[in-house]
PDB file of the backbone (N, CA, C, O) and the ligand in Angstrom, with CONECT records:
HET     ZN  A 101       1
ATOM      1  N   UNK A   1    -115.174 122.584  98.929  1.00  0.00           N
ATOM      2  CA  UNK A   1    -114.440 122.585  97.647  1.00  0.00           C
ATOM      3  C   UNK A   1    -112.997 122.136  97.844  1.00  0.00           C
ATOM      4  O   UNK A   1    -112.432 121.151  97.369  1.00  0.00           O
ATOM      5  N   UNK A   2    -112.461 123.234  98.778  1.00  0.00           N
ATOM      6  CA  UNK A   2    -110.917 122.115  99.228  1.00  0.00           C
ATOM      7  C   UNK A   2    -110.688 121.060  99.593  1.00  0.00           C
ATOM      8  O   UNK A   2    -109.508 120.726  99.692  1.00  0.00           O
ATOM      9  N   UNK A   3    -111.867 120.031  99.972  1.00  0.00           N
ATOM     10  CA  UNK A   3    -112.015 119.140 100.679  1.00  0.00           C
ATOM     11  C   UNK A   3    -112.045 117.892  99.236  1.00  0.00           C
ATOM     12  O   UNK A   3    -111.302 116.919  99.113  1.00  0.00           O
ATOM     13  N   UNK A   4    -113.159 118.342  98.288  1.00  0.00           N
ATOM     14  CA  UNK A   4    -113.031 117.677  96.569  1.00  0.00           C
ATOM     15  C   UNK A   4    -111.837 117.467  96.424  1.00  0.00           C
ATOM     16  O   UNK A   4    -111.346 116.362  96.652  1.00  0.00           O
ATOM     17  N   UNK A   5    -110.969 118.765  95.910  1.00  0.00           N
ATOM     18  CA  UNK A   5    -109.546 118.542  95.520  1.00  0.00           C
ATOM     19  C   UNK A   5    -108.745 117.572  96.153  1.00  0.00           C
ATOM     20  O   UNK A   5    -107.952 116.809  95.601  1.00  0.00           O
ATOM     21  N   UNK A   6    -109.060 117.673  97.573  1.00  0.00           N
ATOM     22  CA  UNK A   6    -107.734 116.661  98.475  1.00  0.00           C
ATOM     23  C   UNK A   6    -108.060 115.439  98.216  1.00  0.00           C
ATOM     24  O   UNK A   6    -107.215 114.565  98.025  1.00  0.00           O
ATOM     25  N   UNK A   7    -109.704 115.178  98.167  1.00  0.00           N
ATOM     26  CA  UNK A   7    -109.788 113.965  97.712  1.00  0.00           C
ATOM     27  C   UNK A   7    -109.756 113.453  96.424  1.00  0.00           C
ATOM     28  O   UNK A   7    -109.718 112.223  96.416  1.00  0.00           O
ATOM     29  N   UNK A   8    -109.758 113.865  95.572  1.00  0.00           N
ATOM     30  CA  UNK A   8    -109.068 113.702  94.291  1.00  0.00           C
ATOM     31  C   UNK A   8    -107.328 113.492  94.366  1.00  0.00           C
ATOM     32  O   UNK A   8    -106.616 112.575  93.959  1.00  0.00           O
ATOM     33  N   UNK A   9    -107.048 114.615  94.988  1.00  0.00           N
ATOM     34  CA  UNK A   9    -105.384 113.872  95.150  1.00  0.00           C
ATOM     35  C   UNK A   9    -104.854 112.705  95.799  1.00  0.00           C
ATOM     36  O   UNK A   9    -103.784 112.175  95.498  1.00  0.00           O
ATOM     37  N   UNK A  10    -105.879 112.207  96.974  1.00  0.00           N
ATOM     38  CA  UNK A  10    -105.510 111.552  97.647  1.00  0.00           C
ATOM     39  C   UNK A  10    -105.592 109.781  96.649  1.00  0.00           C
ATOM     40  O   UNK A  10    -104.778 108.888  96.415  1.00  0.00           O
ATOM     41  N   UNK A  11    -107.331 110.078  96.264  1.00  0.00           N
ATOM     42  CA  UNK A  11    -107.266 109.096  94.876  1.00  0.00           C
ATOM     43  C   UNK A  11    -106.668 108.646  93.849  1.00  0.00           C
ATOM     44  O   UNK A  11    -106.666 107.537  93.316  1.00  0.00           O
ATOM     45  N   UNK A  12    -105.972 109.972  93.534  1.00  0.00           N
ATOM     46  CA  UNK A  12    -104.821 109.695  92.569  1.00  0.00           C
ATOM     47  C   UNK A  12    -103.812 109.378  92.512  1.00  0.00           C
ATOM     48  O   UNK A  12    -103.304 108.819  91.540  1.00  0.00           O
ATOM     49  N   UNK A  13    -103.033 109.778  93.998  1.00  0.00           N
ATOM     50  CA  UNK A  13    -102.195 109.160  94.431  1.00  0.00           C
ATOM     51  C   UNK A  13    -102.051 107.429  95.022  1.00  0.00           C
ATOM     52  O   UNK A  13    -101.121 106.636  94.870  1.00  0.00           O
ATOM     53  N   UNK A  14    -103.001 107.314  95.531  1.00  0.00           N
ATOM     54  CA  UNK A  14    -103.525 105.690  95.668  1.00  0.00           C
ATOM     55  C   UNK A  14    -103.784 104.613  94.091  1.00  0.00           C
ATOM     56  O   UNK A  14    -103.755 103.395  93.915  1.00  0.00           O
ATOM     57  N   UNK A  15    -104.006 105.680  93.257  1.00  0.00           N
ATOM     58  CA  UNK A  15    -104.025 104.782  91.852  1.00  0.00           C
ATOM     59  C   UNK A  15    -102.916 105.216  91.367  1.00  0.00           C
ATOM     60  O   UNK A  15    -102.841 104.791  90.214  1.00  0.00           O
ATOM     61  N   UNK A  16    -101.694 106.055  91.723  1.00  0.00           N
ATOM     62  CA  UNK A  16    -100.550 105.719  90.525  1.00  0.00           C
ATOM     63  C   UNK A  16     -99.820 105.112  91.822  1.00  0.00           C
ATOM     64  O   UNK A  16     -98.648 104.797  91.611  1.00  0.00           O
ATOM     65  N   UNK A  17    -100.224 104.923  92.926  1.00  0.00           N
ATOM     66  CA  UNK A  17     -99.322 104.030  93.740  1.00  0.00           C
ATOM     67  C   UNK A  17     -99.528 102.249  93.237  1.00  0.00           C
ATOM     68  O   UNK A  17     -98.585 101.458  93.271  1.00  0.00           O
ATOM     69  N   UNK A  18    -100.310 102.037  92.988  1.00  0.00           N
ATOM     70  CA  UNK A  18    -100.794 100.850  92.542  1.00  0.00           C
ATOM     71  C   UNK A  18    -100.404 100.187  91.066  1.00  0.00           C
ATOM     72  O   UNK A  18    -100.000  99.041  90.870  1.00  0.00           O
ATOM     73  N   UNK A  19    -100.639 101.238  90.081  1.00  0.00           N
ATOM     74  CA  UNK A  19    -100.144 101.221  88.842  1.00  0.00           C
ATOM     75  C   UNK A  19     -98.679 101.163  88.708  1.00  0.00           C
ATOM     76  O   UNK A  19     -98.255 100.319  87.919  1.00  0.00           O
ATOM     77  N   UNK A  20     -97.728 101.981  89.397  1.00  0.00           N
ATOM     78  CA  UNK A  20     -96.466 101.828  89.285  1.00  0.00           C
ATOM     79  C   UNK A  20     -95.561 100.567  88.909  1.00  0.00           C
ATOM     80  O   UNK A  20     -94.662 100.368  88.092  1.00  0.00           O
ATOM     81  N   UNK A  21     -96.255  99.762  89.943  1.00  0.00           N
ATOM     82  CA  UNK A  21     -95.041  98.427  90.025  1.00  0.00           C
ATOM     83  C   UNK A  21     -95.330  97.556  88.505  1.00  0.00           C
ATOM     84  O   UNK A  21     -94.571  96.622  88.245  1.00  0.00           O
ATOM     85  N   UNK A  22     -96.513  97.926  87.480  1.00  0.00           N
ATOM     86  CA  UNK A  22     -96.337  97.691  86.633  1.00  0.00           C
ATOM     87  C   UNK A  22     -94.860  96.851  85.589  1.00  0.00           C
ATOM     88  O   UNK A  22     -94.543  95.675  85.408  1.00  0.00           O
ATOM     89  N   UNK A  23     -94.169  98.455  85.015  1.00  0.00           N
ATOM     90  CA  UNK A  23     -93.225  98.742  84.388  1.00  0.00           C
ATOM     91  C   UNK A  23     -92.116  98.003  84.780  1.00  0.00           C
ATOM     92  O   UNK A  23     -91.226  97.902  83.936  1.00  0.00           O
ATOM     93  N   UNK A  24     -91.910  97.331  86.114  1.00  0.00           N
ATOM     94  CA  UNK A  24     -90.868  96.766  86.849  1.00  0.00           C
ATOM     95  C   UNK A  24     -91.045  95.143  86.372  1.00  0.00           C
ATOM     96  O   UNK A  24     -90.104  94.360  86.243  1.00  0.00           O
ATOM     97  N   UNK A  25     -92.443  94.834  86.148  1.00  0.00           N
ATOM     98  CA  UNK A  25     -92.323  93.221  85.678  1.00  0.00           C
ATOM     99  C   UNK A  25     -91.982  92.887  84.084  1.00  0.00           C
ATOM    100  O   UNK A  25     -91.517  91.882  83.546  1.00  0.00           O
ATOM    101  N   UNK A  26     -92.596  94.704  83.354  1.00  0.00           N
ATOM    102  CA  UNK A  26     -92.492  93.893  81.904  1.00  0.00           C
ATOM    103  C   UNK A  26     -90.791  93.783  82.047  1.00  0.00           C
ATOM    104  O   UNK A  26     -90.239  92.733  81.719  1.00  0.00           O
ATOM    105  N   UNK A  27     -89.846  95.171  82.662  1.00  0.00           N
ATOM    106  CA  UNK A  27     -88.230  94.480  82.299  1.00  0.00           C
ATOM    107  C   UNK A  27     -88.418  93.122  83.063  1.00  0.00           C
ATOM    108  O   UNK A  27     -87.738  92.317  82.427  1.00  0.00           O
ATOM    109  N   UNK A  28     -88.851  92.651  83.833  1.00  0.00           N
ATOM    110  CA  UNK A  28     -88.181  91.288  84.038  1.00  0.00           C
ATOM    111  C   UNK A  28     -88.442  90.244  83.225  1.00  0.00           C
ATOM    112  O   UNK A  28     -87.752  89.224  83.202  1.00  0.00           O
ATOM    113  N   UNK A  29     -89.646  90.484  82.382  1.00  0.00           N
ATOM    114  CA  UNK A  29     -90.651  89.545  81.461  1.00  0.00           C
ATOM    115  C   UNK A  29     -89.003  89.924  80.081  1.00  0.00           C
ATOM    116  O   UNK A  29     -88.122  89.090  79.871  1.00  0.00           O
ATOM    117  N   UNK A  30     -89.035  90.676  79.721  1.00  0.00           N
ATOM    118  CA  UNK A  30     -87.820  91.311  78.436  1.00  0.00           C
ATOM    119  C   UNK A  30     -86.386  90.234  79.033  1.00  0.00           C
ATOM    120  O   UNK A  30     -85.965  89.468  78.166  1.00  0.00           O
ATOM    121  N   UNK A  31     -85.741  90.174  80.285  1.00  0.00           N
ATOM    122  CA  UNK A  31     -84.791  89.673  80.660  1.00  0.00           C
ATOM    123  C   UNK A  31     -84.939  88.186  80.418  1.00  0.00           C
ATOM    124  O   UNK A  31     -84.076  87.617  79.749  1.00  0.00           O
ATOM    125  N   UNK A  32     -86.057  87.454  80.954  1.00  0.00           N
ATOM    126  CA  UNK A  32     -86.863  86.184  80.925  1.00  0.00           C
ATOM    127  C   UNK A  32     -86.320  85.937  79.534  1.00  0.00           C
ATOM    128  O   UNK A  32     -85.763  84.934  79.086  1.00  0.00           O
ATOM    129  N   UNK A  33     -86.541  86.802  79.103  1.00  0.00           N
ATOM    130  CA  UNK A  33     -86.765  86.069  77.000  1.00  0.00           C
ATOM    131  C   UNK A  33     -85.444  86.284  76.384  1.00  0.00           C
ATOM    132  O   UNK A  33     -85.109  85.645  75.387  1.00  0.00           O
ATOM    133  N   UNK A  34     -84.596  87.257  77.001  1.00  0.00           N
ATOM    134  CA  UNK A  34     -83.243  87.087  76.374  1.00  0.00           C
ATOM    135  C   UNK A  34     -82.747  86.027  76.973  1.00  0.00           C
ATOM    136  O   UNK A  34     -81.659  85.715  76.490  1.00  0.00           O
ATOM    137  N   UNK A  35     -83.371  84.829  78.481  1.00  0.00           N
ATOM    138  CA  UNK A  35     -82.345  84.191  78.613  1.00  0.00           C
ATOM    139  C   UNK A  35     -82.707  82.699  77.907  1.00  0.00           C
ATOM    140  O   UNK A  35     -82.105  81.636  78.054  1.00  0.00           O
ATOM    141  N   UNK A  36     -83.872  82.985  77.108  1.00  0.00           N
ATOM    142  CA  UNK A  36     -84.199  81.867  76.299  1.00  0.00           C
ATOM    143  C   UNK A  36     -83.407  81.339  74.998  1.00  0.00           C
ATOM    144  O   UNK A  36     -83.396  82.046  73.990  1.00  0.00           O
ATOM    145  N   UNK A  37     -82.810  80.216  75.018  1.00  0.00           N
ATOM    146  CA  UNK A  37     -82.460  79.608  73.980  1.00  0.00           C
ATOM    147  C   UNK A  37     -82.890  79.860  72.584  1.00  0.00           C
ATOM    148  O   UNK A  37     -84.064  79.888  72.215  1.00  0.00           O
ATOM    149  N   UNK A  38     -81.793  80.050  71.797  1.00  0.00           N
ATOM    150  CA  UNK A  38     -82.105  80.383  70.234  1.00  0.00           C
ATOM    151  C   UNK A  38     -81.560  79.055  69.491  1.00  0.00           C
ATOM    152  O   UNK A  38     -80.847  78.090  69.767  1.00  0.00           O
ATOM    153  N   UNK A  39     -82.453  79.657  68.161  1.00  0.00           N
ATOM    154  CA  UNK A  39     -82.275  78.582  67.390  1.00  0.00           C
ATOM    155  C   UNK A  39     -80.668  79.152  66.160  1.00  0.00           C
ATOM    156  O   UNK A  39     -80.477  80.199  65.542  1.00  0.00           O
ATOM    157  N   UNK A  40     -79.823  77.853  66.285  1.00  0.00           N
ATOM    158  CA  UNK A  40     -78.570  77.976  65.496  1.00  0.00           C
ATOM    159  C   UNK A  40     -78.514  77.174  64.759  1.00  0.00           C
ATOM    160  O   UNK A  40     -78.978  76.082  65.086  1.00  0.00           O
ATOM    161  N   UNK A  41     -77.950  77.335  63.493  1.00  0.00           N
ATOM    162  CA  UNK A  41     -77.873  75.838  61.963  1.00  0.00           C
ATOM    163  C   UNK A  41     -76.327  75.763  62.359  1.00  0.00           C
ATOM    164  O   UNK A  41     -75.390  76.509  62.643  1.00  0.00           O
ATOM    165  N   UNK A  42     -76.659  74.283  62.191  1.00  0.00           N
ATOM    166  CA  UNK A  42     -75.249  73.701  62.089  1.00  0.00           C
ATOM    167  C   UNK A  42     -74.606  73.937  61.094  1.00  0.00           C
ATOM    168  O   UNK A  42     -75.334  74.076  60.111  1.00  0.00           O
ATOM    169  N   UNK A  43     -73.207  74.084  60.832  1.00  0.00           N
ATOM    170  CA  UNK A  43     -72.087  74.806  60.254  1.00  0.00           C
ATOM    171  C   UNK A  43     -72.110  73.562  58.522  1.00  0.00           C
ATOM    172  O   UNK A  43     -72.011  73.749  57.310  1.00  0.00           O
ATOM    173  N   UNK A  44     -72.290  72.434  59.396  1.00  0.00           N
ATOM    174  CA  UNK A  44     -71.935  70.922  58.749  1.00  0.00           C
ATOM    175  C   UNK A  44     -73.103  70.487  57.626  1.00  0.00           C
ATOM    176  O   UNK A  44     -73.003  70.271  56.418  1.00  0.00           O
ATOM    177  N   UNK A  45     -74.298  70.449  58.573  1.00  0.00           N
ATOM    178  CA  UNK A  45     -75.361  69.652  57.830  1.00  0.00           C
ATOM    179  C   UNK A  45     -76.267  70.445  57.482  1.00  0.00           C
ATOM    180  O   UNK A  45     -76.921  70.032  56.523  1.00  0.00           O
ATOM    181  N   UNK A  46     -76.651  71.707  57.999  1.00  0.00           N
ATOM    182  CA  UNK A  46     -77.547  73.038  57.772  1.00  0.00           C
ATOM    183  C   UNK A  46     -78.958  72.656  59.227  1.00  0.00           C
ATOM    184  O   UNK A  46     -80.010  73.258  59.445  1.00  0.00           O
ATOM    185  N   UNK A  47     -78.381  71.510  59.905  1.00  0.00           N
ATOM    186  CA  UNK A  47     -79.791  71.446  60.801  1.00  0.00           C
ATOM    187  C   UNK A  47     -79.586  72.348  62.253  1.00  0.00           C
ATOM    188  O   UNK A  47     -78.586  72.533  62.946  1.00  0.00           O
ATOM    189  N   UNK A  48     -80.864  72.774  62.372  1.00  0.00           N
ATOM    190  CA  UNK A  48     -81.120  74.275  63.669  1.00  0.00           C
ATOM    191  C   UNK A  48     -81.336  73.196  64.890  1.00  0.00           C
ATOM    192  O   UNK A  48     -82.087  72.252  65.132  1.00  0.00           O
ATOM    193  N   UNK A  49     -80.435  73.762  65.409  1.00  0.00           N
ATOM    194  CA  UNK A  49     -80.167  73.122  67.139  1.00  0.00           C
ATOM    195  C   UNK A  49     -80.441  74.330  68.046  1.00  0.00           C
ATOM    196  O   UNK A  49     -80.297  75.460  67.579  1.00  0.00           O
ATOM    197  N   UNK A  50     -80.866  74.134  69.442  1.00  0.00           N
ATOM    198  CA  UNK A  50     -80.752  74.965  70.181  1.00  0.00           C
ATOM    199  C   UNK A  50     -79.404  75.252  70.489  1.00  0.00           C
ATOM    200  O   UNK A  50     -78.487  74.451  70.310  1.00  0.00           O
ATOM    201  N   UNK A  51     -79.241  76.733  71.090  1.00  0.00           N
ATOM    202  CA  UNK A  51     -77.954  77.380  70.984  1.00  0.00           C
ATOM    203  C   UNK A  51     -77.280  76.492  72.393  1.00  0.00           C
ATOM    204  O   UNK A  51     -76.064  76.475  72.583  1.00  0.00           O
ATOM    205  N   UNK A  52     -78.258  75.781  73.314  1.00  0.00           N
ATOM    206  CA  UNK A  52     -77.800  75.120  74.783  1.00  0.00           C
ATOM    207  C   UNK A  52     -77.533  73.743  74.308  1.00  0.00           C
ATOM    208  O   UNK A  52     -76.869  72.954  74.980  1.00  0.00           O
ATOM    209  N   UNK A  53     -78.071  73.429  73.095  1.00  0.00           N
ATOM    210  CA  UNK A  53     -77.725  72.249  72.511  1.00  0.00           C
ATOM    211  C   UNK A  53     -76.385  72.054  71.665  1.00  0.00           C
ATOM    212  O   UNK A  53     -75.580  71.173  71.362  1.00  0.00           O
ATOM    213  N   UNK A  54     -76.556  72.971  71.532  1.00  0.00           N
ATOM    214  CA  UNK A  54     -75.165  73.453  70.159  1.00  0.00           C
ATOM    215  C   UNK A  54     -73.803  73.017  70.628  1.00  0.00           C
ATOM    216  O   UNK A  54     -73.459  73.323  71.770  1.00  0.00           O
ATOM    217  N   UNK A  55     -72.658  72.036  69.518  1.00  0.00           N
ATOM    218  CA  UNK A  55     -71.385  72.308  69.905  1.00  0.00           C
ATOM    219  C   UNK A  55     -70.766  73.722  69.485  1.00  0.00           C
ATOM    220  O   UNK A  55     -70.951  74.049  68.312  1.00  0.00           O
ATOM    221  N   UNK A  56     -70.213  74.399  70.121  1.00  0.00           N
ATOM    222  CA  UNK A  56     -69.557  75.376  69.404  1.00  0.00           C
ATOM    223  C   UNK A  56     -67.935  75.256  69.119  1.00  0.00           C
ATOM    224  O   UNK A  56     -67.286  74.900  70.102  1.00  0.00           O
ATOM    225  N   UNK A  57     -67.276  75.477  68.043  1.00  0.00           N
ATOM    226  CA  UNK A  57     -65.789  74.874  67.997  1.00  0.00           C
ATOM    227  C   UNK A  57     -65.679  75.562  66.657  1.00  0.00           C
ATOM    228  O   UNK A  57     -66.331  75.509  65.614  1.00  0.00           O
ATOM    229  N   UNK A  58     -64.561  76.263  67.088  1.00  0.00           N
ATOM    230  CA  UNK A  58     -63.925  77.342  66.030  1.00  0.00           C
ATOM    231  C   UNK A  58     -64.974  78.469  65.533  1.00  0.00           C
ATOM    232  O   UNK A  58     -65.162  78.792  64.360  1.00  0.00           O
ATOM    233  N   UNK A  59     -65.752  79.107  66.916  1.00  0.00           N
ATOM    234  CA  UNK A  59     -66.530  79.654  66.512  1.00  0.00           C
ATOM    235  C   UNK A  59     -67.635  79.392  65.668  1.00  0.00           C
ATOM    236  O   UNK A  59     -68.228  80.371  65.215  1.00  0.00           O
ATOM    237  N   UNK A  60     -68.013  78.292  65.378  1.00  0.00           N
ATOM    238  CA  UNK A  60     -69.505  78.199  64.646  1.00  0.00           C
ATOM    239  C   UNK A  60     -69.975  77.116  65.777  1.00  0.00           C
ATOM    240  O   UNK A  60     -69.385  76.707  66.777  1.00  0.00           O
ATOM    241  N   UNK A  61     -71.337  76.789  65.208  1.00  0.00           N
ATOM    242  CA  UNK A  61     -72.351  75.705  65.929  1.00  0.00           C
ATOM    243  C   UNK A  61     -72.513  74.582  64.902  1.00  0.00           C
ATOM    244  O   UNK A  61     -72.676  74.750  63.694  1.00  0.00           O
ATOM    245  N   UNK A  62     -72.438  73.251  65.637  1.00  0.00           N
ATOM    246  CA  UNK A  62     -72.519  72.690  65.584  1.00  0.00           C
ATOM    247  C   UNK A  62     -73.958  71.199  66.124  1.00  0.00           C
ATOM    248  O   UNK A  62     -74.732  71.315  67.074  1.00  0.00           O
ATOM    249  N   UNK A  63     -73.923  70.635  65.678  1.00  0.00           N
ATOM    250  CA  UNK A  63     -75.860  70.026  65.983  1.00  0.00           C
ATOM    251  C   UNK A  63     -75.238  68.482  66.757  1.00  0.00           C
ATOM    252  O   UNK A  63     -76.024  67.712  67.309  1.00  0.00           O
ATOM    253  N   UNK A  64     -74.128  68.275  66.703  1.00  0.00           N
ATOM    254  CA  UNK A  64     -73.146  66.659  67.143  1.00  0.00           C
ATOM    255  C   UNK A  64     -72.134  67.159  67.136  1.00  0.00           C
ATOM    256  O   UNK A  64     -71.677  68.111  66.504  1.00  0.00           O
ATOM    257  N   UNK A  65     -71.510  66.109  68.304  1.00  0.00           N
ATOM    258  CA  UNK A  65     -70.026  66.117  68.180  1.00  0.00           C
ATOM    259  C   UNK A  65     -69.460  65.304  66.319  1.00  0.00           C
ATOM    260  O   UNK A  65     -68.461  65.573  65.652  1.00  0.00           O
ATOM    261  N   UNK A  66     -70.141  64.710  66.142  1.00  0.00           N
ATOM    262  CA  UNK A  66     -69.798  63.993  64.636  1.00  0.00           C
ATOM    263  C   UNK A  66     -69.324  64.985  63.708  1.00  0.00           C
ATOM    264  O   UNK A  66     -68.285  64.948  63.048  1.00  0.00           O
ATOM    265  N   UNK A  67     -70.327  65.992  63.741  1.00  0.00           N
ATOM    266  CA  UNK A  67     -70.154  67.344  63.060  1.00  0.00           C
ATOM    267  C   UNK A  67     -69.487  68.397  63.096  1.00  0.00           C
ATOM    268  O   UNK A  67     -69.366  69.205  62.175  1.00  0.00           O
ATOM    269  N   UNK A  68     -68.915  68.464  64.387  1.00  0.00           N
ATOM    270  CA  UNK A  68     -68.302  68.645  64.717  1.00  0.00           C
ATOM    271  C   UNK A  68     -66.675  68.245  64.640  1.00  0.00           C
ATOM    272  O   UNK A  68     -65.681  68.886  64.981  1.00  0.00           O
ATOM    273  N   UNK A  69     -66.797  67.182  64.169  1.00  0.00           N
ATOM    274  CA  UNK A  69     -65.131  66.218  63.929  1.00  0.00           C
ATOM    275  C   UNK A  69     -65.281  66.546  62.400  1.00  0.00           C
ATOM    276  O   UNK A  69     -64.783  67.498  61.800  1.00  0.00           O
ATOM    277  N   UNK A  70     -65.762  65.942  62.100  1.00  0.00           N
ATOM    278  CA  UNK A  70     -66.025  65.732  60.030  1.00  0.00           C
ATOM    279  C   UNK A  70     -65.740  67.634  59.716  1.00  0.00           C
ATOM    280  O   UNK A  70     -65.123  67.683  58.652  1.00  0.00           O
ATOM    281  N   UNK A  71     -65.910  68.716  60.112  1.00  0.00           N
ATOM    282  CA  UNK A  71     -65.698  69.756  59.583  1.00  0.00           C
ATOM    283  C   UNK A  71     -64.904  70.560  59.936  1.00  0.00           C
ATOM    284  O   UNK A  71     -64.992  71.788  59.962  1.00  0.00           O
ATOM    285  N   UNK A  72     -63.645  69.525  60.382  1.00  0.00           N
ATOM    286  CA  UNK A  72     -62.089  70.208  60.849  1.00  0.00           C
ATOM    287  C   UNK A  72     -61.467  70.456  59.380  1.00  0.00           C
ATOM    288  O   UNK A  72     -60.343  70.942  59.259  1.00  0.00           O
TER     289      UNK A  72
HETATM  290 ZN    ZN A 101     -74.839  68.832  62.035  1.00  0.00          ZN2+
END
């Protein structure tokens, strides 16, 4: 009977050793996606640029430098 139990612990311990490292990829999967590019409307013309695409100048976004000049 003591011999059941240990092996039950020993099992269980071998499956939450395994299960653990889980929880550690979804934060990296969550980090992954905040460092993904968003979509921003230009200040000028109303068109959505990526935010890595974007001029930014005087604090807004911009979709061109054109649009950037024309809405000084
Ligand atoms: Zn624009």
């Amino acid at each position: 009977m003591v011999k059941l139990i240990l092996l039950v612990a020993i099992i269980y311990a071998i499956f939450h050793f395994f299960i653990k490292p889980k929880p550690i990829q979804d934060k990296k999967t969550t980090k992954e996606e905040q460092d993904e590019d968003i979509m921003v409307e230009c200040a000028k013309c109303k068109t959505y640029v990526s935010s890595k695409e974007a001029i930014i100048k005087n604090g807004k976004y911009y979709c061109s430098k054109e649009c950037a000049k024309d809405d000084n």
